[in-house]
C-alpha positions as CSV (number, residue, x, y, z in Angstrom):
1,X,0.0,0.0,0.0
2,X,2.3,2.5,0.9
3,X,4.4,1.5,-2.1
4,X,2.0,1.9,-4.1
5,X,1.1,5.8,-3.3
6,X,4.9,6.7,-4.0
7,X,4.7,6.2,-7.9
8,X,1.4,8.5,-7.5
9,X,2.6,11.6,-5.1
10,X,5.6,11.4,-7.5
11,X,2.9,11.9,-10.7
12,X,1.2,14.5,-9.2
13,X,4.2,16.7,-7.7
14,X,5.6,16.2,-11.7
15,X,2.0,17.9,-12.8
16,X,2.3,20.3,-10.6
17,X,5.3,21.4,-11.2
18,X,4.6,21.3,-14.9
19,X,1.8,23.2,-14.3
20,X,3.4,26.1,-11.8
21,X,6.4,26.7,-14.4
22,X,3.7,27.1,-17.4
23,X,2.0,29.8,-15.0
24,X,5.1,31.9,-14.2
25,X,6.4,31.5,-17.6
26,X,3.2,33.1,-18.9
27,X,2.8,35.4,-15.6
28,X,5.9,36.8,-15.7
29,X,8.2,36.4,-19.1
30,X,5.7,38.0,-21.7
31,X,8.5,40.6,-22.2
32,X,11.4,37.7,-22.8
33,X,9.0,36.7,-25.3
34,X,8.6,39.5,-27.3
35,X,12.3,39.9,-27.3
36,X,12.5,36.3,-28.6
37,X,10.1,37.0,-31.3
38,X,7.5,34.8,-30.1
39,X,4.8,37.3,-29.9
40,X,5.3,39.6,-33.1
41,X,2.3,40.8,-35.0
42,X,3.3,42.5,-38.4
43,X,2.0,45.9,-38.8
44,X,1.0,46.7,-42.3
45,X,-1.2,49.7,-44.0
46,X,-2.1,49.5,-47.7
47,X,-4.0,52.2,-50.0
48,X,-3.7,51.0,-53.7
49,X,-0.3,50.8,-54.9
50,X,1.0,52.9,-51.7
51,X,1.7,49.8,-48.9
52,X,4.2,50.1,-45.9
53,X,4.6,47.4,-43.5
54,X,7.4,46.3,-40.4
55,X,8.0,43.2,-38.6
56,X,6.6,44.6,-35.8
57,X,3.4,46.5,-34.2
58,X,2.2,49.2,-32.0
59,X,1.2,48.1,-28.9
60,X,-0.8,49.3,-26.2
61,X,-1.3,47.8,-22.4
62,X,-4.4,47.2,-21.2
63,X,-6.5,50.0,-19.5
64,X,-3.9,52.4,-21.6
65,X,-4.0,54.4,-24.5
66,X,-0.3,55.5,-24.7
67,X,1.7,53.4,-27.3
68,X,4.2,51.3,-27.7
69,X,6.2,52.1,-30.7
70,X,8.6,49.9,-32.4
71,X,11.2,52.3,-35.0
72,X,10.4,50.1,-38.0
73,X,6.6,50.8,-37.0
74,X,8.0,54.9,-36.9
75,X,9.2,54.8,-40.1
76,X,5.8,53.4,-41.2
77,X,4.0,56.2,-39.4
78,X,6.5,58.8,-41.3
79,X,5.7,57.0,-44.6
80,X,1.9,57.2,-43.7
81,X,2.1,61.1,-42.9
82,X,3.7,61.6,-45.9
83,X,1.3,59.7,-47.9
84,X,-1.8,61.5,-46.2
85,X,-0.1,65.2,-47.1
86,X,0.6,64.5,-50.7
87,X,-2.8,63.1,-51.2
88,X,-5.3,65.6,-52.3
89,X,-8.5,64.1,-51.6
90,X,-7.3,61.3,-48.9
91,X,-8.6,61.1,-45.6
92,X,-7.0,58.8,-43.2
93,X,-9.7,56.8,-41.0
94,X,-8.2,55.9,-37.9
95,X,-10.1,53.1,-35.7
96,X,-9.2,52.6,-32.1
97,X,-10.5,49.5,-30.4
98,X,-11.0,49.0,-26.9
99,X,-12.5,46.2,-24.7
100,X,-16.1,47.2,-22.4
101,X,-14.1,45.9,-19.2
102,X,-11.0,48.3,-19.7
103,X,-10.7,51.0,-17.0
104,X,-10.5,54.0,-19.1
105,X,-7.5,56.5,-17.3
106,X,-8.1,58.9,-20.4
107,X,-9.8,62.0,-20.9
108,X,-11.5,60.9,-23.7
109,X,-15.0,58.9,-23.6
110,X,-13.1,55.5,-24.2
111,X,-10.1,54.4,-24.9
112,X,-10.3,53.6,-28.1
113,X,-10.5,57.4,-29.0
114,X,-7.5,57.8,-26.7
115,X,-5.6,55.4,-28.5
116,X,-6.4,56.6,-31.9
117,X,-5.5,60.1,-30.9
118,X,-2.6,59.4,-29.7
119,X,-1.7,57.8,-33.2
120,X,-3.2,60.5,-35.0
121,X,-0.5,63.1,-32.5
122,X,2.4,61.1,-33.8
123,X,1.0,61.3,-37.5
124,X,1.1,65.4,-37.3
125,X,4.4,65.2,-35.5
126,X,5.8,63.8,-38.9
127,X,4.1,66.2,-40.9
128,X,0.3,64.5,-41.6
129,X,-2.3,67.2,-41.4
130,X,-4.6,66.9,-38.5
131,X,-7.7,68.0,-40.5
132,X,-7.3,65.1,-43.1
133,X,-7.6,62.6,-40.2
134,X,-10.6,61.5,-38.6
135,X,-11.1,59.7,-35.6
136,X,-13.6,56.5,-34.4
137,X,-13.5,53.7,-32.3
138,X,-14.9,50.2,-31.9
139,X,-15.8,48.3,-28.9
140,X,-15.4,44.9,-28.3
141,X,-16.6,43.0,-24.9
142,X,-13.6,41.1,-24.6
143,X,-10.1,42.6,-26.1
144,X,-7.5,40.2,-27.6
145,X,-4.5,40.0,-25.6
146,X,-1.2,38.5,-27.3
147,X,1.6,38.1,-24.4
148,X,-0.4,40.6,-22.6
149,X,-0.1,43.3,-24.7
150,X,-3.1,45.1,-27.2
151,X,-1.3,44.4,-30.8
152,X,-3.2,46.4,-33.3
153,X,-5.0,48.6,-31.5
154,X,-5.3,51.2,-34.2
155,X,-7.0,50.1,-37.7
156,X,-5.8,52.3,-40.6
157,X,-7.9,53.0,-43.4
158,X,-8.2,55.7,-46.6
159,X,-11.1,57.0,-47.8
160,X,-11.5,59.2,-51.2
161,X,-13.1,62.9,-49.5
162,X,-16.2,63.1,-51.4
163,X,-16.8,59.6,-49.7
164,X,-19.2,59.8,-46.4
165,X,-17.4,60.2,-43.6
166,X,-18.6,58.7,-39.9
167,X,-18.5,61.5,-37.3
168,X,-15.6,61.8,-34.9
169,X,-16.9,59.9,-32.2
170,X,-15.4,62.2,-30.0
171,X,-17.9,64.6,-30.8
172,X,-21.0,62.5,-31.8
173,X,-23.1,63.2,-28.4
174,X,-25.9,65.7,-28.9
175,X,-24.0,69.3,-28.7
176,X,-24.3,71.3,-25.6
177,X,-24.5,74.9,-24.6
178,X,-20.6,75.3,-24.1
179,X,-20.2,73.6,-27.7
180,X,-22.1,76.3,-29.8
181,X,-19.5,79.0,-28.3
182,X,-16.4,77.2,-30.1
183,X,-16.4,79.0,-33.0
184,X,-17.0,82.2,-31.4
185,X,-14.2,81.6,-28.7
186,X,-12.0,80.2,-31.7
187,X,-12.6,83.7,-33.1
188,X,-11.8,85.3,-30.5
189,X,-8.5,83.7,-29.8
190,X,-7.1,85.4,-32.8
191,X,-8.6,88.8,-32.5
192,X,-9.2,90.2,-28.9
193,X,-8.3,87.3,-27.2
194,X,-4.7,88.1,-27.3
195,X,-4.2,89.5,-24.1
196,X,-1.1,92.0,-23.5
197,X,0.4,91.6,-20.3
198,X,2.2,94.4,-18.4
199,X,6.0,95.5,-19.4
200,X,5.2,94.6,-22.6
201,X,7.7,94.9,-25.4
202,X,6.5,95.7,-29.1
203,X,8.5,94.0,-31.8
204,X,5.6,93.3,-34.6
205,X,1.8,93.8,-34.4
206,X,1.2,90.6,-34.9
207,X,3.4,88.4,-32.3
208,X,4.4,90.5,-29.7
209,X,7.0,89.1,-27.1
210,X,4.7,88.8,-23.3
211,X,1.5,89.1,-25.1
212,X,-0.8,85.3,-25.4
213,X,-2.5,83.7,-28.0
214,X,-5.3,81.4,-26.4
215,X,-6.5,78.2,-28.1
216,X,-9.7,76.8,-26.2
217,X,-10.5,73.4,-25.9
218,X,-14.4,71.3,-26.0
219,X,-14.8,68.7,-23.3
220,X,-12.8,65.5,-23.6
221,X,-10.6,67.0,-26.0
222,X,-6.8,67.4,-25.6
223,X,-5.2,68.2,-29.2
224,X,-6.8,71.2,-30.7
225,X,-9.1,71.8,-33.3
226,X,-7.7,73.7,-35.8
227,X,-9.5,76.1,-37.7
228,X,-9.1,78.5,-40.8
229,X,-8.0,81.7,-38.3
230,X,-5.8,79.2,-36.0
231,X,-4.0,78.1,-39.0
232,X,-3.0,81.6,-40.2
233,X,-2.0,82.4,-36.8
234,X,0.4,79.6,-36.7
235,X,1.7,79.7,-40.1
236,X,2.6,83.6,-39.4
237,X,4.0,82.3,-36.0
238,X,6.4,79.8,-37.6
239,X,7.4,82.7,-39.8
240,X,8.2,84.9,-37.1
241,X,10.1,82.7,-35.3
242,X,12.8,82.0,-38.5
243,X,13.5,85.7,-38.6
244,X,13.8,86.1,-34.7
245,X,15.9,83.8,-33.7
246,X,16.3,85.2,-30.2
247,X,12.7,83.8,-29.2
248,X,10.8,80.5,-28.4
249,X,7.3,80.1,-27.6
250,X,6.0,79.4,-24.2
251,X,2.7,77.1,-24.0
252,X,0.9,76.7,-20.6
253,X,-1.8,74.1,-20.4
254,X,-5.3,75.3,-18.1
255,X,-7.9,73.2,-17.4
256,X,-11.3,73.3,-15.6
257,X,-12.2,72.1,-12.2
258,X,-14.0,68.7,-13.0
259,X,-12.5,65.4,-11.8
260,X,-9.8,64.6,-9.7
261,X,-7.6,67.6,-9.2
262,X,-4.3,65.8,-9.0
263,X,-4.8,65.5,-12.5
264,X,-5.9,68.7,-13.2
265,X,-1.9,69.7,-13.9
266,X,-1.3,66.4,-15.8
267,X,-3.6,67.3,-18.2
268,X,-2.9,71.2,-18.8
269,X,0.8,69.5,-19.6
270,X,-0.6,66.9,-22.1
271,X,-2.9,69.4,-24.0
272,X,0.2,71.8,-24.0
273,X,2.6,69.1,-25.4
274,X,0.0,67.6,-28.2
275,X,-0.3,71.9,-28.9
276,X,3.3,71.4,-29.4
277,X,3.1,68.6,-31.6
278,X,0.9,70.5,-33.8
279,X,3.2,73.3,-33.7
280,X,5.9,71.6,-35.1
281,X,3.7,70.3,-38.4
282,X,4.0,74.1,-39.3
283,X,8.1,73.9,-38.7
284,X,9.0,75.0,-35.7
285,X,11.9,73.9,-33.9
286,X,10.9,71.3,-30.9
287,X,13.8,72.8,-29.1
288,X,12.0,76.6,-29.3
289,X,8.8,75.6,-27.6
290,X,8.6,75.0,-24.0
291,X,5.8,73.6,-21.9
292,X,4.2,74.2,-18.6
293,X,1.0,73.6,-16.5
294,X,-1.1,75.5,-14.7
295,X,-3.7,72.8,-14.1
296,X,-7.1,74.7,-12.9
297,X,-5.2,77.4,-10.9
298,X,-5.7,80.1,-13.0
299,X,-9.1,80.5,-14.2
300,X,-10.9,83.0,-17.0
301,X,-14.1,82.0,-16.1
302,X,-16.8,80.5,-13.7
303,X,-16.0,76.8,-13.3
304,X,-20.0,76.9,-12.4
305,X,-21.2,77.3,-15.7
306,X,-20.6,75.3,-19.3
307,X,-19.3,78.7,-20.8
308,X,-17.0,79.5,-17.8
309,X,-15.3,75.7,-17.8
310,X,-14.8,76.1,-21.8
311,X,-12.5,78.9,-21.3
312,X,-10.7,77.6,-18.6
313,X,-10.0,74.8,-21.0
314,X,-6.8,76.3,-22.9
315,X,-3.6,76.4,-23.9
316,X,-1.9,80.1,-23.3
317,X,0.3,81.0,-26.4
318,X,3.4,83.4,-25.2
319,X,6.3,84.6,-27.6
320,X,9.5,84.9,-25.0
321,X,13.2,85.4,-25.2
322,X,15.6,82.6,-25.1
């Protein structure tokens, strides 16, 4: 009898054992594996005869929407961008997925936007126009996971302009009050809204060193929405900035009071930075724009009202000396 049980303990310590180093090799080594190669997933876009592909794909982790970015994938993005901007009447669809069980940490309404925003911010860094990409998302109840890690988490996809176009899903939810005072804010920001400060020194009339540009922001937004006035302002700005070389832009995110307020300066940086990344689509030097946070600190209006909480929503535009 007690023979017997030997052969038996023996099988079962042999099974367990098995089974505790499958466990921690899938707990614990996902990394080692993608370093082996055992989890690549090929990323590839293709329009017609344009097609650019790498051995490797973005990646996001669950419950995020900041990527993972191999450099071949990089150089894809760059070929993409420079696809999209000498495309006439190309629009670039971009598709973020994300599962119903994810916690969502972003600003956004889901992390699929998130994701496909932050795509769609490295696309404009390389030179993509932001106004030629539109942004959706897809939710699925369970997301795939491959060595723990969300491959493919962006679809890419061209449309032809005079083709419909889904609404940004961003923005799809039935406008409210603070919405319908974009434009006029938008207006605003390139006319009266440029505030001087005190001390201030006059170099053009345009883009005065001290004085502010202010780009508002809708709810749930973080890169800005660039309209026909913004873009003149910028272009001139990028001008003004090759023949003064003594100066560098200084942006300062704001935001309202809603939420937790230890993220309130988190996001005024992030909104400044993706500012920043649209900046340099017009050519300015990354190394002449600094940015800064003042979270919901400094207020322009009533946090009380949907008026007051758009203009606190911001990014502050100043020209300074190096």
């Amino acid at each position: 009898m007690s023979k017997s049980i030997f052969p038996l303990l023996f099988g079962l310590l042999v099974v367990w054992l098995a089974g505790a180093t499958w466990w921690f090799d899938k707990k614990y080594n996902q990394y080692e594996d993608l370093d082996k190669g055992k989890c690549v997933v090929p990323f590839a876009v293709k329009d017609g005869s344009f097609q650019t592909k790498s051995e490797n794909t973005i990646m996001f982790e669950l419950s995020n929407w900041e990527p993972t970015i191999p450099m071949q994938t990089l150089a894809s993005l760059k070929s993409i961008a420079l696809y999209l901007a000498n495309s006439q009447k190309k629009v670039l669809i971009l598709k973020g997925r994300f599962g119903t069980t994810e916690t969502n940490n972003s600003d956004f309404a889901n992390n699929g936007i998130a994701r496909a925003e932050a795509i769609k911010s490295e696309l404009v860094t390389y030179g993509a126009p932001a106004e030629k990409i539109k942004i959706e998302a897809d939710s699925v109840e369970q997301i795939e996971l491959v060595c723990g890690k969300i491959m493919n988490g962006v679809d890419f996809s061209f449309l032809e302009k005079q083709q419909p176009i889904a609404q940004n899903t961003a923005t799809t939810t039935t406008p409210k009050k603070e919405d319908a005072t974009q434009k006029n804010e938008h207006s605003t920001a390139s006319t009266t809204t440029v505030t001087t400060s005190t001390n201030t020194e006059t170099v053009a009339t345009d883009f005065r060193p001290k004085k502010k540009f202010i780009v508002f922001y809708r709810e749930n937004r973080f890169k800005p929405e660039v309209d026909e006035e913004i873009d003149t302002y910028f272009k001139g700005l990028s001008k003004y900035l090759k023949t003064h070389p003594r100066y560098r832009l200084l942006l300062v995110g704001h935001t309202d009071n809603k939420g937790s307020k230890d993220k309130h300066f988190n996001f005024g940086k992030y909104r400044a930075r993706k500012l920043r990344d649209v900046l340099l689509s017009y050519g300015i030097e990354k190394r002449r724009i600094k940015t800064d946070s003042k979270g919901s600190s400094k207020p322009l209006g009533s946090n009380s009202t949907p008026e007051g909480r758009f203009k606190n929503r911001r990014v502050e535009i100043s020209i300074i000396k190096r």
